[in-house]
MDAnalysis code that builds the backbone (N, CA, C; Angstrom):
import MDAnalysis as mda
import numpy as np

u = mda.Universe.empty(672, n_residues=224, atom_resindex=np.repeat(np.arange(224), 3), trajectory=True)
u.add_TopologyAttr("name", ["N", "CA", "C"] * 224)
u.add_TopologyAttr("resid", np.arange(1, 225))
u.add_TopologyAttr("resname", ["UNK", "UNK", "UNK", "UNK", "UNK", "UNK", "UNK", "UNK", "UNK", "UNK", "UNK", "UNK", "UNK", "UNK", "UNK", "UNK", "UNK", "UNK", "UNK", "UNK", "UNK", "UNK", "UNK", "UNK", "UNK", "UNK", "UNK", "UNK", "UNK", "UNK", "UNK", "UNK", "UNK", "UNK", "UNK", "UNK", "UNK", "UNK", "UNK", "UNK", "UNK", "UNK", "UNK", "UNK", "UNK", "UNK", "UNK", "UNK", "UNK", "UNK", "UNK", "UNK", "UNK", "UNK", "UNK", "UNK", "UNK", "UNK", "UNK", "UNK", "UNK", "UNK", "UNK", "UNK", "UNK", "UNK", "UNK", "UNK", "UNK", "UNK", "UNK", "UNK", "UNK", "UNK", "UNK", "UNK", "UNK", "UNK", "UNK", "UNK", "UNK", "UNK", "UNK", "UNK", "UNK", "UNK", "UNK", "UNK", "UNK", "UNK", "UNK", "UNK", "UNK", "UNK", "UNK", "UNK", "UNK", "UNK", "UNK", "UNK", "UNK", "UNK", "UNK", "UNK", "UNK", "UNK", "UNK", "UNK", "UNK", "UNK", "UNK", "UNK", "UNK", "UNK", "UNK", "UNK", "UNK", "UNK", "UNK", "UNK", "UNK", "UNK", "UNK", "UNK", "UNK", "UNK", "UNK", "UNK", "UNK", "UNK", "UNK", "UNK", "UNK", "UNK", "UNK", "UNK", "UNK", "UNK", "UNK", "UNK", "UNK", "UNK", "UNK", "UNK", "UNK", "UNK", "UNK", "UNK", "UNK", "UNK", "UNK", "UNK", "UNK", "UNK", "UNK", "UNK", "UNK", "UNK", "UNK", "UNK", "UNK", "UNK", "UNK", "UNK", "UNK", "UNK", "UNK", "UNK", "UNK", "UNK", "UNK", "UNK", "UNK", "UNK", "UNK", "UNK", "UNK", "UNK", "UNK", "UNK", "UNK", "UNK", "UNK", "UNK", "UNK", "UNK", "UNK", "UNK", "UNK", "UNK", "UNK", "UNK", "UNK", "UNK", "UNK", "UNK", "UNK", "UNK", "UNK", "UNK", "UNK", "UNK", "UNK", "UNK", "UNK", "UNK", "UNK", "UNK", "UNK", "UNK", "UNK", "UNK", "UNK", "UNK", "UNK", "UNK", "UNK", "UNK", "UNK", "UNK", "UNK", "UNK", "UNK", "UNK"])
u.atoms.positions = np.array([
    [11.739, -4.318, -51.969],
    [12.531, -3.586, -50.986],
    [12.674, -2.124, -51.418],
    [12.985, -1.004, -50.216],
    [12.673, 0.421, -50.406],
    [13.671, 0.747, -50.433],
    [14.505, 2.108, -50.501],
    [15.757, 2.662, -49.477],
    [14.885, 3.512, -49.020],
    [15.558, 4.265, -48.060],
    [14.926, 5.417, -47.372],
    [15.945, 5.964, -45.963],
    [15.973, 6.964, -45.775],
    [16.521, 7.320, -44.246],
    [15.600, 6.949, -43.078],
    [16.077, 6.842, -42.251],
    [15.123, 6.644, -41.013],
    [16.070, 7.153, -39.911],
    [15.362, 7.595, -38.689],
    [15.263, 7.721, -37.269],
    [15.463, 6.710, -36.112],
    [16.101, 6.819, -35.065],
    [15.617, 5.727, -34.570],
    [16.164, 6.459, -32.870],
    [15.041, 5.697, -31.900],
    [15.105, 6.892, -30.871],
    [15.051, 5.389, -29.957],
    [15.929, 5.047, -28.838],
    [15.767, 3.608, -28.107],
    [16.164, 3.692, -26.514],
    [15.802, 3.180, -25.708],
    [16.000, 3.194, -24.271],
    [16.502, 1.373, -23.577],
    [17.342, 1.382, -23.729],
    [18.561, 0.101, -22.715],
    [18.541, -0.117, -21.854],
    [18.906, -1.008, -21.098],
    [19.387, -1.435, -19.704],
    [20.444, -2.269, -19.889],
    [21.998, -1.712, -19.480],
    [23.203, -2.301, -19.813],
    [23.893, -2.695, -18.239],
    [24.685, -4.232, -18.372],
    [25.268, -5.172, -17.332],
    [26.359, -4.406, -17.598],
    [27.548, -4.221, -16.610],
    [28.606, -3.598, -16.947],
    [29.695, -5.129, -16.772],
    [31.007, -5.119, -17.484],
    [31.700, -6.262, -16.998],
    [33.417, -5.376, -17.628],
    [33.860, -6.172, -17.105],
    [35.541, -5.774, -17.143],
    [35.794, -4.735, -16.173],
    [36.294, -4.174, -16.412],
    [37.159, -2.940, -15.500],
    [35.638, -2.180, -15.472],
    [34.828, -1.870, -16.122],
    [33.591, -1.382, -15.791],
    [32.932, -1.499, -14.670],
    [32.950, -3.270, -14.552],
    [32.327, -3.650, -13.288],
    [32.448, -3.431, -11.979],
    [33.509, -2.823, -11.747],
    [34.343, -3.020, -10.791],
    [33.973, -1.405, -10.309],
    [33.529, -0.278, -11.500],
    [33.235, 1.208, -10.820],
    [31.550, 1.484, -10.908],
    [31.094, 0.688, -11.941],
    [29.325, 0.652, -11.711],
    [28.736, -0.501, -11.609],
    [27.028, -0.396, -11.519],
    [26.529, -1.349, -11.798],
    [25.335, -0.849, -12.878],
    [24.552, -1.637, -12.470],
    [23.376, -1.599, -13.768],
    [23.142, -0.310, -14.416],
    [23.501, 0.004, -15.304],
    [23.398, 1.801, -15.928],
    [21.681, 1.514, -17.048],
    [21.506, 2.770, -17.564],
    [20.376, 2.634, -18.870],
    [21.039, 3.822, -20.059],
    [20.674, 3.498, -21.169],
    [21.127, 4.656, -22.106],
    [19.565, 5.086, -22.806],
    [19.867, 6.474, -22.970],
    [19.193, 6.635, -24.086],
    [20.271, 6.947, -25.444],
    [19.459, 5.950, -26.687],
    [20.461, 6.312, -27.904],
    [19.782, 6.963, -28.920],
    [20.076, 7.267, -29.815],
    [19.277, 7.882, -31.145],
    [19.969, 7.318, -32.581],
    [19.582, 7.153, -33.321],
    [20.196, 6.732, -34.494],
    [19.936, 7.138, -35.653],
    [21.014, 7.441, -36.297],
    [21.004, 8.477, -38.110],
    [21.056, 7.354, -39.044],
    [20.273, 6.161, -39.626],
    [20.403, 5.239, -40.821],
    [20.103, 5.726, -41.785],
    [20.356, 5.163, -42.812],
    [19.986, 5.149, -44.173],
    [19.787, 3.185, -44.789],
    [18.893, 3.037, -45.238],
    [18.509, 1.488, -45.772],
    [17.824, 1.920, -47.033],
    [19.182, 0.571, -47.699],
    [19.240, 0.361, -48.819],
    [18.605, -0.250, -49.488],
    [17.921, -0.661, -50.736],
    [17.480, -1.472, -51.550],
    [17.743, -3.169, -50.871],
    [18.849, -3.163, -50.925],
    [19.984, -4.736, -50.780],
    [19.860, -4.752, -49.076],
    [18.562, -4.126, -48.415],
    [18.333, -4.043, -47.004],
    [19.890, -3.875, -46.137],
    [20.860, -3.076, -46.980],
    [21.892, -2.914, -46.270],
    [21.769, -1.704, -44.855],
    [22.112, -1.426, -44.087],
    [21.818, -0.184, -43.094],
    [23.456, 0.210, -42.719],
    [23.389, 2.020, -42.919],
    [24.806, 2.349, -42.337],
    [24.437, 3.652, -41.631],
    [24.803, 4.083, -41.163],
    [24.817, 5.217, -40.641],
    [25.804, 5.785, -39.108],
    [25.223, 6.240, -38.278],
    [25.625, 6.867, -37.064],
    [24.565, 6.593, -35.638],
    [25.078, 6.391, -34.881],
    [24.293, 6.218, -33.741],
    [25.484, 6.735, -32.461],
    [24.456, 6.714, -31.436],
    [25.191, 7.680, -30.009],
    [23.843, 7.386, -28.947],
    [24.406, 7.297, -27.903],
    [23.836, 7.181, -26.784],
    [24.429, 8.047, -25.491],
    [22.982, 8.603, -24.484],
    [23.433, 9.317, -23.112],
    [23.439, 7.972, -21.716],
    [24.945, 7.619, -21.525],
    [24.847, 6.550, -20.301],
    [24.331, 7.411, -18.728],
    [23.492, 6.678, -18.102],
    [22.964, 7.010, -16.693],
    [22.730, 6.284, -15.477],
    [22.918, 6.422, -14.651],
    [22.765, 5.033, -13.801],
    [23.370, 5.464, -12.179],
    [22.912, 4.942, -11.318],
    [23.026, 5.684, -9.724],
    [23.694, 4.286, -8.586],
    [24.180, 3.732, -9.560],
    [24.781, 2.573, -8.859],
    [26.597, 2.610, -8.907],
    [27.326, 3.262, -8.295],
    [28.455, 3.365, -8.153],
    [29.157, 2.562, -7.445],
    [30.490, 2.312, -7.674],
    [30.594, 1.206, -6.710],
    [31.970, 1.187, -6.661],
    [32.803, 2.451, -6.703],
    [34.018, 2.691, -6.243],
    [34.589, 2.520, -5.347],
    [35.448, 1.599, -5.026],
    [35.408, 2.363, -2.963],
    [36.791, 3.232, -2.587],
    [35.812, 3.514, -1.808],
    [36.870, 4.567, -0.894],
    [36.852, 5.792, -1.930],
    [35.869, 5.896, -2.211],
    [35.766, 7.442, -3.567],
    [35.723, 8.513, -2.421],
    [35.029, 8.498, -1.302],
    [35.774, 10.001, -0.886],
    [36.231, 9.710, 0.267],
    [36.864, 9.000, 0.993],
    [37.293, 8.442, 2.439],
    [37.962, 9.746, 2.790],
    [38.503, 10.524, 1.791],
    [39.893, 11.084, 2.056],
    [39.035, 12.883, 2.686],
    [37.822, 12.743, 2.505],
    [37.012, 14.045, 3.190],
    [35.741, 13.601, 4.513],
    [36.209, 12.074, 4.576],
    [35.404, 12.204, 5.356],
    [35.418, 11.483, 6.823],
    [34.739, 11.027, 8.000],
    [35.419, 11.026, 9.018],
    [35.381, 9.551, 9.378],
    [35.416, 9.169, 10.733],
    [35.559, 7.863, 10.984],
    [34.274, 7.250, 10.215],
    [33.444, 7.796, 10.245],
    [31.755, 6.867, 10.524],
    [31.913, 6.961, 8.949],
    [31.945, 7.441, 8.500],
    [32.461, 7.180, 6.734],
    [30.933, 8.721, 6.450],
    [30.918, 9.996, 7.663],
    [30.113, 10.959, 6.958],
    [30.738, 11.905, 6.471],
    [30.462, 12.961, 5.527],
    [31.074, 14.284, 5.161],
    [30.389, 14.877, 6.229],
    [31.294, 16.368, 6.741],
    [30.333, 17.150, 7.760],
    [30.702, 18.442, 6.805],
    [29.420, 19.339, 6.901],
    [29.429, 20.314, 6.224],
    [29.740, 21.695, 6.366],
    [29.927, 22.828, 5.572],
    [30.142, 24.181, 6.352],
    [29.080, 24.494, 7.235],
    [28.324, 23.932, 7.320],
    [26.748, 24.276, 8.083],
    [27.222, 23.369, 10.038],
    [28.045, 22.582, 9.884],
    [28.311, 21.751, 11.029],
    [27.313, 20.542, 10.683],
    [26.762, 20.191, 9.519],
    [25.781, 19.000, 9.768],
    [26.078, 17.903, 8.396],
    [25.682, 16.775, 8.820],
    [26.223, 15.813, 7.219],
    [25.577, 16.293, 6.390],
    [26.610, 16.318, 5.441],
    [26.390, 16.437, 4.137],
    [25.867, 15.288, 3.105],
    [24.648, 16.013, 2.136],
    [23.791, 14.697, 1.279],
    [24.564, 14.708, 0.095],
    [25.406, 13.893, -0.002],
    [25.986, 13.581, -1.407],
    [26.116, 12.658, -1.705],
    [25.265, 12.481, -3.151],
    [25.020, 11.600, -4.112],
    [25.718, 11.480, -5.615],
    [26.506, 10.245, -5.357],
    [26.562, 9.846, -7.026],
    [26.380, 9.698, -7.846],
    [26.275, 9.252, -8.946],
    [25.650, 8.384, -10.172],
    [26.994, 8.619, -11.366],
    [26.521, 7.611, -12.040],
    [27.603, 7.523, -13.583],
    [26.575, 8.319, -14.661],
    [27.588, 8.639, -15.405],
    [27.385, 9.619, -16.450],
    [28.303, 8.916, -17.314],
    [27.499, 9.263, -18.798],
    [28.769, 9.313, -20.312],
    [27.579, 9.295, -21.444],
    [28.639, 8.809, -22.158],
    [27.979, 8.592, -23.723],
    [29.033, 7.903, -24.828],
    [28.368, 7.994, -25.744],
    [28.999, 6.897, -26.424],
    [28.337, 7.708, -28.048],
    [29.225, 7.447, -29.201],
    [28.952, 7.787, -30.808],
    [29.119, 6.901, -31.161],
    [29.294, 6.252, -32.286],
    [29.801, 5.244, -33.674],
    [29.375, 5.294, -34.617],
    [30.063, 4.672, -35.644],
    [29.319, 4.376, -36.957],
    [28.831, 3.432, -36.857],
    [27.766, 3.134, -37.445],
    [27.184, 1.309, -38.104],
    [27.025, 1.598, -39.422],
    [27.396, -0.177, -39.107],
    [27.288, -0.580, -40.829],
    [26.484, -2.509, -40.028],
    [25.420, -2.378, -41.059],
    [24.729, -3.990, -40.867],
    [23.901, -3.798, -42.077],
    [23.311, -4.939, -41.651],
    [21.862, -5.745, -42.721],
    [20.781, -6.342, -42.028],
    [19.857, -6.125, -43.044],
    [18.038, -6.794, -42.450],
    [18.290, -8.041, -43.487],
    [18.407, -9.235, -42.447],
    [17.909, -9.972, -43.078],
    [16.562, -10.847, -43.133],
    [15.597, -10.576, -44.486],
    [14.656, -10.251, -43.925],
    [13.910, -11.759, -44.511],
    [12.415, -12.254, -44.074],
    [11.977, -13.106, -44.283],
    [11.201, -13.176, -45.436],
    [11.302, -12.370, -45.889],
    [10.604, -12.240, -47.822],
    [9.133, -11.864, -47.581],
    [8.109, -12.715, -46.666],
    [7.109, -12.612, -46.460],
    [6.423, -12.325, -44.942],
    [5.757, -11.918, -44.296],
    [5.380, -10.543, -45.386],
    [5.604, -9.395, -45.593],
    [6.624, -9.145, -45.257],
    [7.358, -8.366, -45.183],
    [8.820, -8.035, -45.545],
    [9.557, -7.766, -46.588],
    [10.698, -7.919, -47.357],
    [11.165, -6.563, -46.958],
    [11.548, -5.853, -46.179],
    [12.014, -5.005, -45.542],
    [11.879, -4.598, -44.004],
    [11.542, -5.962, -43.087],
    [11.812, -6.412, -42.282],
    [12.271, -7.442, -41.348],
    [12.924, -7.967, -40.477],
    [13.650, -9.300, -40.328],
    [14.529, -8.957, -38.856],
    [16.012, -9.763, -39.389],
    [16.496, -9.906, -38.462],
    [17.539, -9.086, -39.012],
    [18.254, -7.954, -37.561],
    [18.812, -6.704, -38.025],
    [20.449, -6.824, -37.225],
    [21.514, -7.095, -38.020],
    [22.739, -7.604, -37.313],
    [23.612, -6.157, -37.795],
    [24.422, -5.905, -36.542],
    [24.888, -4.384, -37.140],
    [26.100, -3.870, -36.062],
    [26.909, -3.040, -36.169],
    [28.557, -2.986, -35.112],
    [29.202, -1.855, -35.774],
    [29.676, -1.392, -35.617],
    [31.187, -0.668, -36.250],
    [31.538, -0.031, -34.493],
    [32.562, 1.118, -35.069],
    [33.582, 1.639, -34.193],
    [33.045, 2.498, -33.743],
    [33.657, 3.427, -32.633],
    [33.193, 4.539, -32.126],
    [34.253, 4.907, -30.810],
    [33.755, 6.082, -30.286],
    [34.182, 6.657, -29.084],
    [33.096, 6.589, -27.530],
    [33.490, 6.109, -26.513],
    [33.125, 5.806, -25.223],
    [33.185, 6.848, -24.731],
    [32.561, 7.804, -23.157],
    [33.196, 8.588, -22.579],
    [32.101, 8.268, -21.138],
    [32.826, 7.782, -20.286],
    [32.100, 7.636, -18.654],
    [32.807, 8.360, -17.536],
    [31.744, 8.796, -16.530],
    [32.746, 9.695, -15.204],
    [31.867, 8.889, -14.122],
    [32.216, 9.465, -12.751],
    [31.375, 9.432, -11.512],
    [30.775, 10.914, -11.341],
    [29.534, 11.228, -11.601],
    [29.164, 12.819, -11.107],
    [28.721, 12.728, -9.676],
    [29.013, 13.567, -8.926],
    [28.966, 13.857, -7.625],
    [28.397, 15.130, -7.099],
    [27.043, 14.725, -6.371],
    [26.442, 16.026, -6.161],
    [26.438, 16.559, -4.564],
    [26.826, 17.353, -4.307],
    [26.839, 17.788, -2.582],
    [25.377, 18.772, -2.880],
    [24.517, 18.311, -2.289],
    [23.146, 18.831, -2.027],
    [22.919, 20.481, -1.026],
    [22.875, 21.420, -1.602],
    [23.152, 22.545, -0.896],
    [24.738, 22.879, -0.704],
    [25.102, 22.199, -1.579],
    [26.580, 22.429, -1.831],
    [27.717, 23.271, -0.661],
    [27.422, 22.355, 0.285],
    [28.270, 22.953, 1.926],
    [29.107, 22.314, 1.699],
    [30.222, 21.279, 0.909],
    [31.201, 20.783, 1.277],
    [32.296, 21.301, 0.240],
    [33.337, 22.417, 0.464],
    [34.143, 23.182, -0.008],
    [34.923, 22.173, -1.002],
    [35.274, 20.758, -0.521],
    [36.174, 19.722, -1.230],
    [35.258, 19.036, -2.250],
    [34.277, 19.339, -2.239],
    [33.559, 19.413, -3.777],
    [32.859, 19.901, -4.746],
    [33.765, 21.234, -4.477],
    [33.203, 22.467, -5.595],
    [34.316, 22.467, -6.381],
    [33.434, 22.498, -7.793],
    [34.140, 23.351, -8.974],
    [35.052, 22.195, -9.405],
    [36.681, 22.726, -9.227],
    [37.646, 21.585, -9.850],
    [38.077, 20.732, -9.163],
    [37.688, 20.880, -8.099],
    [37.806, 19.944, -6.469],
    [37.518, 18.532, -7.369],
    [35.925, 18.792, -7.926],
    [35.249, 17.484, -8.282],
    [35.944, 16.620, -9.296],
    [36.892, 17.120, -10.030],
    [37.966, 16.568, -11.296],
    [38.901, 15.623, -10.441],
    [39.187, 15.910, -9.356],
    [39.775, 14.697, -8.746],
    [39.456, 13.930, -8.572],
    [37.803, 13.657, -8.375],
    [37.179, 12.547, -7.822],
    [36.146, 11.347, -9.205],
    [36.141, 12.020, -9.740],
    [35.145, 11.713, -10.853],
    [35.538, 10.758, -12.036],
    [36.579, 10.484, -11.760],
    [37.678, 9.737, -12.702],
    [36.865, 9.242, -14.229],
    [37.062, 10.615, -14.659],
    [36.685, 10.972, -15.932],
    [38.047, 9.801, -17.084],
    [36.896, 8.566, -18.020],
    [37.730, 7.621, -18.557],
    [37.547, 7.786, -20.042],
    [37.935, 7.600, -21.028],
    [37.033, 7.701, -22.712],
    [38.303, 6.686, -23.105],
    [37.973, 6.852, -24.521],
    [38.283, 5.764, -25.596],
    [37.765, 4.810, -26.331],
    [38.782, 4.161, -26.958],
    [37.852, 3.040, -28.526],
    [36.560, 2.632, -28.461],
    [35.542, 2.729, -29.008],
    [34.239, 1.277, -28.374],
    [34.717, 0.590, -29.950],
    [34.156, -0.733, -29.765],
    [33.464, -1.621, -30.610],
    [32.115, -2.001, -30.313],
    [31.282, -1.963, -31.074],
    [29.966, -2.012, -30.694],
    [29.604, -3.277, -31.821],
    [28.358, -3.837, -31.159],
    [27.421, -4.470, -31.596],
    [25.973, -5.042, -31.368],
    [25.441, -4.802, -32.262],
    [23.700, -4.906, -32.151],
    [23.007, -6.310, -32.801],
    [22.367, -7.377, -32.123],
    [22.203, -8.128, -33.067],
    [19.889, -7.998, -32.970],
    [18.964, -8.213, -33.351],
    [17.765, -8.048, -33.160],
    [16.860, -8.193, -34.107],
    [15.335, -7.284, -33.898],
    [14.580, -7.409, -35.178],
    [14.286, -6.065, -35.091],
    [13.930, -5.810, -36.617],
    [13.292, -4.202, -37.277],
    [12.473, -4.659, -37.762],
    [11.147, -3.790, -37.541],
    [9.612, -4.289, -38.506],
    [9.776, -2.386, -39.123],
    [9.995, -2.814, -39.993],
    [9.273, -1.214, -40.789],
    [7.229, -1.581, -41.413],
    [6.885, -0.788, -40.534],
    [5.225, -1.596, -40.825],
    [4.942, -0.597, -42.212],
    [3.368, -0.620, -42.697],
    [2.676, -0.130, -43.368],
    [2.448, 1.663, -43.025],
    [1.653, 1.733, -42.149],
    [2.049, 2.911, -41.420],
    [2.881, 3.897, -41.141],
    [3.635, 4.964, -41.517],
    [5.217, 5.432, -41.215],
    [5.762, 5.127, -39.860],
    [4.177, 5.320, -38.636],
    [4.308, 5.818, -37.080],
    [4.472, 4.232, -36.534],
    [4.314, 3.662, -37.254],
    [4.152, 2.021, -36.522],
    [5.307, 1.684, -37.234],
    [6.693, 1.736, -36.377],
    [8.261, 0.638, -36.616],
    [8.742, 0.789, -35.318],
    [9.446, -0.257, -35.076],
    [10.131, -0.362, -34.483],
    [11.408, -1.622, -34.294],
    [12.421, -1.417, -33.358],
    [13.140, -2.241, -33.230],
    [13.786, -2.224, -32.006],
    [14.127, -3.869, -31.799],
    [14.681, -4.287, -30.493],
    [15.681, -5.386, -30.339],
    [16.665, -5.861, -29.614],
    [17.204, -6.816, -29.656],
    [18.884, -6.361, -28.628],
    [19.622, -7.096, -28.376],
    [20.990, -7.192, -27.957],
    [21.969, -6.392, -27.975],
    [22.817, -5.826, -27.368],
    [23.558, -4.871, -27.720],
    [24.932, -5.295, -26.961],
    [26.070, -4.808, -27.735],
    [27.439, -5.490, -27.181],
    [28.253, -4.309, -27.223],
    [29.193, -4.248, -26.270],
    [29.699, -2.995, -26.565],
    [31.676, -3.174, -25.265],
    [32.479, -3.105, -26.489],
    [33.950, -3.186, -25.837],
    [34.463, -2.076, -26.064],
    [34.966, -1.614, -25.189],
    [36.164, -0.547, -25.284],
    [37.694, -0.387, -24.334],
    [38.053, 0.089, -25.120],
    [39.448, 0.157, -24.746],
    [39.722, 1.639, -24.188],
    [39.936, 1.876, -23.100],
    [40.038, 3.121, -22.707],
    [41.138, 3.439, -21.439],
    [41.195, 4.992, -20.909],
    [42.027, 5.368, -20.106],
    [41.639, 6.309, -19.451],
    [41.849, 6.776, -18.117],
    [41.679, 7.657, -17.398],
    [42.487, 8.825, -17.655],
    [41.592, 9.604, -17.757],
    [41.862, 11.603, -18.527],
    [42.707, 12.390, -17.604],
    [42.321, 12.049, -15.711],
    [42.516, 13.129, -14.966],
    [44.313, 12.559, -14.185],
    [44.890, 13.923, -14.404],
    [45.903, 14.137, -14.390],
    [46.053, 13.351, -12.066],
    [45.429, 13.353, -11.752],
    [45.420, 12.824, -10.527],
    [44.169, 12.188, -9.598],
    [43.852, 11.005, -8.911],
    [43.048, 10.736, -8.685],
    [42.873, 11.012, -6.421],
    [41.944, 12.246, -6.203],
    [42.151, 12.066, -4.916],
    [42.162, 11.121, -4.093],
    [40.900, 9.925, -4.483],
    [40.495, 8.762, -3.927],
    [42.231, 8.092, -3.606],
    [42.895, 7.938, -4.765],
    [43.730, 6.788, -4.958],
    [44.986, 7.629, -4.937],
    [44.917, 8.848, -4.822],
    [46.491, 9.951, -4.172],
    [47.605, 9.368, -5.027],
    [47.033, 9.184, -6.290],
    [47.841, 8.757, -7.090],
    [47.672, 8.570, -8.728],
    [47.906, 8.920, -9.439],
    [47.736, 9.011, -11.049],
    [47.293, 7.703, -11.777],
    [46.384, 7.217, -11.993],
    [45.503, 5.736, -12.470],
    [46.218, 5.630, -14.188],
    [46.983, 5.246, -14.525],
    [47.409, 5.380, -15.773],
    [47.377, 4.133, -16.397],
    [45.979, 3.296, -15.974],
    [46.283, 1.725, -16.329],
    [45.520, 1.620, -17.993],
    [45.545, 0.957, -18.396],
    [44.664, 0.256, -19.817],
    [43.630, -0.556, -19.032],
    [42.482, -0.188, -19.419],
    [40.814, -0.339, -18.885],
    [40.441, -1.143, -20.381],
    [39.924, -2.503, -20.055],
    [39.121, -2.661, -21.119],
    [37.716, -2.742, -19.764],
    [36.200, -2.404, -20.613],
    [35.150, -1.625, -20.033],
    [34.101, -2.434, -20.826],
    [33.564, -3.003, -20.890],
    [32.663, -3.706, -21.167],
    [30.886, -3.383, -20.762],
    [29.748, -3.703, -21.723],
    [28.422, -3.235, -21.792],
    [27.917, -4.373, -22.438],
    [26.916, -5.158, -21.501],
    [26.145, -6.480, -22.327],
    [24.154, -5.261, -22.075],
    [23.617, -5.132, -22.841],
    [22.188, -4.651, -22.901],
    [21.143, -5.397, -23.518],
    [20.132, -4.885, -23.178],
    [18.713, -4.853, -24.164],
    [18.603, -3.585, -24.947],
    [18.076, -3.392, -26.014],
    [17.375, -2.260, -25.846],
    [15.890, -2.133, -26.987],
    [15.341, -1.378, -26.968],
    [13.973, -0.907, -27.524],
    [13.565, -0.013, -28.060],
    [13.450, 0.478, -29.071],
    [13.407, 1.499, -29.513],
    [12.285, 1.663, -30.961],
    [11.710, 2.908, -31.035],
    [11.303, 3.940, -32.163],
    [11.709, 3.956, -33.428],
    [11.110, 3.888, -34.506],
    [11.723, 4.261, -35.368],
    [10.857, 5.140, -36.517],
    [11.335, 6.027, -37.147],
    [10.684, 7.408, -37.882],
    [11.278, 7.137, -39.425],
    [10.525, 6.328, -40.350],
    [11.289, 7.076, -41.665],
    [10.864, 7.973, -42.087],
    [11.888, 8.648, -42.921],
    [11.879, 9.725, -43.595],
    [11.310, 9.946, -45.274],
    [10.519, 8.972, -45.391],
    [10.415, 9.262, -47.347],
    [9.349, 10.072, -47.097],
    [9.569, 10.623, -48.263],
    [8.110, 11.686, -48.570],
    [7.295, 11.123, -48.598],
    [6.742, 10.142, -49.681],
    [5.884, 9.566, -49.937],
    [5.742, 7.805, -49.513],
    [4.772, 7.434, -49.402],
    [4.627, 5.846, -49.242],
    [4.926, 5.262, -50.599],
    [5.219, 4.537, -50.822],
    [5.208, 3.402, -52.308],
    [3.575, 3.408, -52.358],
    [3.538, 2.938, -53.680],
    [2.023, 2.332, -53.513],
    [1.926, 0.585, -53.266],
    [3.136, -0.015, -53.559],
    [2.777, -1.081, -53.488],
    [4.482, -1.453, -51.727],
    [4.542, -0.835, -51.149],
    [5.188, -0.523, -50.030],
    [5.519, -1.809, -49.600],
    [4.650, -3.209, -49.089],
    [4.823, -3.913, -48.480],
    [3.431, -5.358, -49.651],
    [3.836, -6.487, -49.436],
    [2.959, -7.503, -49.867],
    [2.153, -8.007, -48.415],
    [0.897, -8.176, -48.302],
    [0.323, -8.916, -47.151],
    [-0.512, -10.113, -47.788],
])
């Protein structure tokens, strides 16, 4: 077994459940990850992900600008194209282990791994040619119900660190709870201040890259 730093660059597809469920649906992240692996195939480091996803599912997010037929009409006199999607991101620490199968490969296996971190999700809202006055600028802070707080995270999967530096990778499960609250001092949708306790929930896949960092290869790196 080696230590070494490594890279790790991965793309998700996350189920939303709890109070989550209820404002999106299917989101994707991209994450990146800062490890270091140990001799004792221990792994700790930092990881963070950008959440994205065009499935919103608020209701009545803008009823309050718009008319019977449920359209915005614009400064132009004509409907207005406005589109949603969720936005955020997410940091933490990890701390896990490879546990690995000795052969043939003793610094690859099965890769179980979690710690703490910070959440942060909104609704972004785009008025297309931007004709609708009630969603410019800080207008949009009413509507966007900007939420953050605790995550607990967890990863369970496999890491192959190959022979090669350019050939690793890893993939497997991802779990992710948080405890959070809504930021904005008023919500237009709901003409009323959301001050509840959100637990927010993330079940994923994900897939990802991985780059170590040693200078040099071992000479005797891996047994085949």
């Amino acid at each position: 077994m080696i230590r070494f730093p490594f890279v790790g660059f991965s793309y998700g597809v996350y189920i939303p459940g709890g109070d989550l469920e209820k404002r999106f649906g299917i989101a994707s992240m991209l994450s990146m990850d800062l490890h270091y692996k140990t001799t004792k195939n221990l792994v700790y480091g930092f990881s963070g992900g950008f959440i994205f996803g065009s499935d919103v599912k608020q209701e009545g997010l803008l009823n309050g600008i718009s008319n019977s037929s449920g359209q915005i009409i614009g400064l132009d006199g004509l409907y207005a194209d406005v589109r949603t999607f969720e936005r955020g991101y997410h940091v933490s620490a990890t701390i896990g282990k490879i546990f690995s199968f000795k052969k043939p490969n003793v610094n690859s296996g099965i890769l179980i791994s979690g710690g703490p971190g910070f959440i942060q999700h909104k609704i972004r809202i785009e008025a297309i040619g931007n004709t609708v006055p009630g969603l410019r600028n800080d207008y949009l802070k009413g509507y966007d119900h900007l939420t953050n707080g605790l995550e607990f995270r967890e990863f369970i999967g496999f890491v192959s660190f190959g022979n090669r530096q350019l050939i690793n990778f890893y993939g497997g499960f991802e779990f992710i709870q948080a405890f959070t609250d809504n930021r904005r001092d008023y919500s237009f949708d709901d003409l009323e201040l959301d001050d509840s306790n959100r637990l927010d929930l993330m079940f994923g896949f994900r897939l990802g890259w991985i780059l170590p960092l040693y200078k040099k290869k071992p000479a005797q790196y891996y047994i085949y």
